[in-house]
Wavefront OBJ file of the C-alpha trace (Angstrom):
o trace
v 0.000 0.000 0.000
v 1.625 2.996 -0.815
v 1.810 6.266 1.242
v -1.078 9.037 1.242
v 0.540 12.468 0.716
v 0.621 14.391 3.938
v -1.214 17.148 2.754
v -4.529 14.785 2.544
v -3.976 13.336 5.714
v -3.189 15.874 8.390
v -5.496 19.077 9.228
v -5.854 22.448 10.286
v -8.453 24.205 12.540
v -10.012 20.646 13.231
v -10.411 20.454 9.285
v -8.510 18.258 6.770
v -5.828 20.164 4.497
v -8.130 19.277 1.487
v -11.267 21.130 2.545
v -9.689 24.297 4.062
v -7.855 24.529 0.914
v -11.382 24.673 -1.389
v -13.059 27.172 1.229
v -10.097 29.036 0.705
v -10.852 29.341 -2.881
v -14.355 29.629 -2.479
v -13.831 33.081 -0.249
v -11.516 34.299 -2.895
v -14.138 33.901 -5.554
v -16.754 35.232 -3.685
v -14.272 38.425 -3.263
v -14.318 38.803 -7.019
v -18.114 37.945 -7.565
v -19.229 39.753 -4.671
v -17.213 42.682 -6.410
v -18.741 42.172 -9.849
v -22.148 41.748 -8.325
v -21.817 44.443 -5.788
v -20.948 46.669 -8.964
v -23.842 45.447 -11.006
v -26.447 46.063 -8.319
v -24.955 49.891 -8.060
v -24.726 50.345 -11.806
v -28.455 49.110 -12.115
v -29.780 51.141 -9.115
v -28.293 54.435 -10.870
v -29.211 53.428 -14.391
v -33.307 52.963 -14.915
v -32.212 52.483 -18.814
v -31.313 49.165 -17.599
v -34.516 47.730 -17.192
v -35.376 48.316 -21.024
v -31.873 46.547 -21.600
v -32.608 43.594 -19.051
v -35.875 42.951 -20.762
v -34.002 41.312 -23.999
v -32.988 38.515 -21.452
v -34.855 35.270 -21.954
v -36.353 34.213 -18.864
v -37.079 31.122 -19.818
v -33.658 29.901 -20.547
v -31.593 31.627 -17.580
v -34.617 29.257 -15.413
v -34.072 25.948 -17.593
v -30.239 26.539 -16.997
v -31.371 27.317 -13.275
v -32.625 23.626 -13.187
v -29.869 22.181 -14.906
v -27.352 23.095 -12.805
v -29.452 22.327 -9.454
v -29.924 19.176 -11.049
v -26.017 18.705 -11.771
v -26.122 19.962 -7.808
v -28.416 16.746 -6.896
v -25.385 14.312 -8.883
v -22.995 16.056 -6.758
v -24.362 15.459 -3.466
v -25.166 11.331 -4.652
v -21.208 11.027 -6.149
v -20.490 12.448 -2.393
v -23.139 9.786 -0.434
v -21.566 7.078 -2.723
v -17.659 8.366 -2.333
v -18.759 8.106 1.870
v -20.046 4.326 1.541
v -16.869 3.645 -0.481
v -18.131 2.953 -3.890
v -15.690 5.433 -6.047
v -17.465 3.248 -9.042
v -20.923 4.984 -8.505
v -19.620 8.017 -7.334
v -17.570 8.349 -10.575
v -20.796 7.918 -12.817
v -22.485 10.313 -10.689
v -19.122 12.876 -11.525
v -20.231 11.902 -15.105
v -23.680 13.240 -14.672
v -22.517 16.508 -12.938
v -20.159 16.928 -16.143
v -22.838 16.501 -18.081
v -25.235 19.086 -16.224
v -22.130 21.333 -16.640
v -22.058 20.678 -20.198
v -25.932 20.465 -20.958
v -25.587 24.227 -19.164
v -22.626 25.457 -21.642
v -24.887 24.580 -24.307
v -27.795 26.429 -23.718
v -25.835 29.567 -22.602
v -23.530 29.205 -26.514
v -27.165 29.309 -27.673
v -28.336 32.145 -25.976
v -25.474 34.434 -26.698
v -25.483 33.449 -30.165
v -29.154 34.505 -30.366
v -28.550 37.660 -28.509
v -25.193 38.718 -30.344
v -26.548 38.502 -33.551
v -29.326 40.629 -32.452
v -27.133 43.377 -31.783
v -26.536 42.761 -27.985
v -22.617 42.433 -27.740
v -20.475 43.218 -24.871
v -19.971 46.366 -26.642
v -23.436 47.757 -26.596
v -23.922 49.241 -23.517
v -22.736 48.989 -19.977
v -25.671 46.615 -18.945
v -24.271 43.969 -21.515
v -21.010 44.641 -20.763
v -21.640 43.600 -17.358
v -24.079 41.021 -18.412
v -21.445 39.061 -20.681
v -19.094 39.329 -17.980
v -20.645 38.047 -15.035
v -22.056 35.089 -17.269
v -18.838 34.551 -18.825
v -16.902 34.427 -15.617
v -19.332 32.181 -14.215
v -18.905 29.852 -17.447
v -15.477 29.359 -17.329
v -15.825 28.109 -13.483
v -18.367 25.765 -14.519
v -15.879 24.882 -16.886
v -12.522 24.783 -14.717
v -15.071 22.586 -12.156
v -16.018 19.745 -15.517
v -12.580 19.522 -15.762
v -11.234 18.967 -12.412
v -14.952 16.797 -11.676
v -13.321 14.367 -15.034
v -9.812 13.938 -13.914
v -11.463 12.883 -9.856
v -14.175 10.576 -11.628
v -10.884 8.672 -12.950
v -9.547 8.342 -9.946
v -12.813 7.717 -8.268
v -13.753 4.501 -10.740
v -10.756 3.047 -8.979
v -12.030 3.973 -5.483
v -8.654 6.064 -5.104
v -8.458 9.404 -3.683
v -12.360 9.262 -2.643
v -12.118 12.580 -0.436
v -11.582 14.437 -3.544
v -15.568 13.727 -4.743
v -16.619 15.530 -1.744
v -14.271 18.875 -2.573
v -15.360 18.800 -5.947
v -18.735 19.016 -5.192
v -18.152 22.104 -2.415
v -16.326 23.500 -5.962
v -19.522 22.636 -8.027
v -22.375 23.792 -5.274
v -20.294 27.007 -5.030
v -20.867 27.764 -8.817
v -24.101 26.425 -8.356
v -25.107 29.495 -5.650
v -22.823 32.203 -7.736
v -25.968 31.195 -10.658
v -28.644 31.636 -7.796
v -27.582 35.024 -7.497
v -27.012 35.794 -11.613
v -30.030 34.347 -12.432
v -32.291 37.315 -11.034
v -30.190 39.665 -11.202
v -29.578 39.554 -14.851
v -32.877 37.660 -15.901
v -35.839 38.718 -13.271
v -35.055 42.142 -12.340
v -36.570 43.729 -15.197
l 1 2 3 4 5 6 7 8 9 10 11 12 13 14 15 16 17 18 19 20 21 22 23 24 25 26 27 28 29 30 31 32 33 34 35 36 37 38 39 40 41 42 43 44 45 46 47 48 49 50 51 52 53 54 55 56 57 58 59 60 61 62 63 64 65 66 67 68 69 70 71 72 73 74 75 76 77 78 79 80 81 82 83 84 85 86 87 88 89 90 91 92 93 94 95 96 97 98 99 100 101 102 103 104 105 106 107 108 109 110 111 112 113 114 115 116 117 118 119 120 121 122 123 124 125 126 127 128 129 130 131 132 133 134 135 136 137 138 139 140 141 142 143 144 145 146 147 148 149 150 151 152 153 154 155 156 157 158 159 160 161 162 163 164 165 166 167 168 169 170 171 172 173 174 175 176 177 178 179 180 181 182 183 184 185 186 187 188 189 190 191
């Protein structure tokens, strides 16, 4: 059997090394979202123009990626439960389905832009889209960076090795999960 790393084993504050480490990137993110957000809601408050802007925003697909990704949530939280009763096999396939939420999400949003660009609503148009594109766009590349890291710990997890990491994955993925929560009206309801 060979050796664990330290850094998995040992912990700080009553917390393993592992887990600190993602809620350390977690407040760090919410820094920079909370900034971005805290911007938006100041920009919109001073600009009523915005409204007019916000009402080009399809509803109906910022909710349908709303459920996908609280769906993707739901695989998270069963890879966990299965990564905690030792089966890395079922957790892995339950990774799978979270990368696929992730990706099913991605979709709909290249859709959506491409709908809204070639109407004329670029990054470029006003401040509201500016802000709009950016927000979403930072969001989609976490979603992204979170598919990728959620792939390389379903390998490991099909070969029940390393079965702590499902668990910090998923704190990743609910994370980008909540950072949608607050989008979602923001850019899509508050009309």
């Amino acid at each position: 059997m060979s050796a664990r790393p330290i850094a998995t084993t040992r912990s700080a504050a009553g917390m393993p090394t592992p887990r600190l480490a993602v809620w350390w990137v977690i407040a760090s993110e919410i820094v920079i979202f909370g900034g971005l957000l805290g911007s938006y809601i100041m920009h919109r408050i001073a600009h009523g123009e915005w409204a007019e802007y916000a009402a080009n925003t399809n509803t109906m697909i910022g909710a349908t990626n709303t459920f996908v990704l609280l769906t993707s949530s739901l695989f998270a939280v069963l890879a966990h439960q299965a990564a905690e009763r030792g089966d890395g096999k079922t957790a892995a396939r339950f990774l799978y389905m979270t990368t696929g939420g992730g990706l099913v999400f991605l979709t709909i949003k290249a859709f959506e832009w491409t709908s809204e660009i070639s109407h004329g609503m670029t990054i470029t148009a006003n401040t509201f889209w500016s802000f709009y594109y950016t927000a979403a766009g930072i969001h989609a590349l976490h979603v992204i960076a979170g598919m990728i890291i959620m792939l390389f710990v379903a390998q490991t997890a099909k070969r029940n090795e390393d079965l702590h990491r499902v668990e910090i994955i998923g704190i990743y993925w609910h994370f980008v999960d909540i950072v949608w929560i607050f989008l979602f009206p923001l850019l899509y309801i508050a009309k």
